[in-house]
Structure formats: C-alpha cells, structure tokens
C-alpha positions, 0 to 999 in steps of 0.5 A, a space after each residue: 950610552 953616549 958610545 952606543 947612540 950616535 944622536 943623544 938627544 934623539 927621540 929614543 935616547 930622550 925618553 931613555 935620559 928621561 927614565 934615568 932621570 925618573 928613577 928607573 934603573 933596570 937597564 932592559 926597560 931603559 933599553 925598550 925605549 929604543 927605536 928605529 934602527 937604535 932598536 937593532 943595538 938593543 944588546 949593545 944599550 942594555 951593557 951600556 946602561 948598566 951601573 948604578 945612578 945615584 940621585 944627584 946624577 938623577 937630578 943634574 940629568 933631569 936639570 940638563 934636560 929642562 935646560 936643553 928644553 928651555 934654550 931649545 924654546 929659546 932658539 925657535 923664538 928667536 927663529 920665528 922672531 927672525 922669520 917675521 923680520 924678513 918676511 918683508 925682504 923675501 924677494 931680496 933674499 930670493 935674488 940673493 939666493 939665486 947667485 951661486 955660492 950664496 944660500 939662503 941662510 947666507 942670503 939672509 944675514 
C-alpha cells in the first residue's frame, strides 16, 4: 500500500489501515475506502492490498494506530498549552515576525 499512497496517514489510508486492522481482507472493499484523487488508483490499491494479514499484524497495526491517535492528542495539548503561554507576547511576536528572515514559528521560540 505504502508504494501506492503518498500520504498514509491520510484520511483514506486511515480508514483503510482501520478495515485491515478490524478484520477485513477483500482487497476491493479495502479499496473503496479511497478518496479524492487516491479514488483514480483504485486498480493500483486493489494489487496492493492483496496478501494475507495474520492476527498478530492485525494487532500491532491497530496498537500502531491508538499509539499514532495518543501522540497525535499529545502534540495538540502541547500546542494549545503553548498557544496560552504566548498569548500575553503576541505584539513581541508580531514585531518579530515582520523582520525578514524571521517567521512566526521562529518569532516564537
């Protein structure tokens, strides 16, 4: 799948991961999960989710993708925690920002 799907933790290839992950293993239903323009490989994702899945693969995708959901919950309280630490330096920043050379990510570090 991975040589097929630029983007694997896109929508598409999520909800693809998550069929494998509950079980299923017809490569076309798998495949119907694409989207957008991953809809136009849809030939090229049916060969490449041919194979067979045993249930220890299963499990480690399904741990993967809790763990991916868990760091993914982490980073936007981390962000957010940041976000309010700066809310009081916003002009600073803003100052900062307007030098050239120096983003606002940057500004804020």
């Amino acid at each position: 799948m991975g040589s097929v799907v630029s983007d694997i933790m896109g929508v598409s290839a999520r909800d693809m991961l998550n069929a494998i992950a509950d079980g299923e293993d017809d490569p076309i239903k798998i495949a119907r999960f694409a989207r957008r323009t991953m809809k136009k490989k849809k030939d090229d994702l049916e060969l490449a989710l041919r194979g067979y899945i045993n249930s220890h693969q299963r499990l480690m995708i399904k741990t993967i993708l809790t763990h991916i959901d868990f760091l993914s919950e982490q980073v936007e309280l981390l962000n957010q925690e940041v976000a309010s630490r700066l809310s009081s330096h916003q002009e600073d920043i803003e100052r900062l920002d307007s030098i050239p050379g120096i983003a606002t990510r940057m500004a804020k570090s």
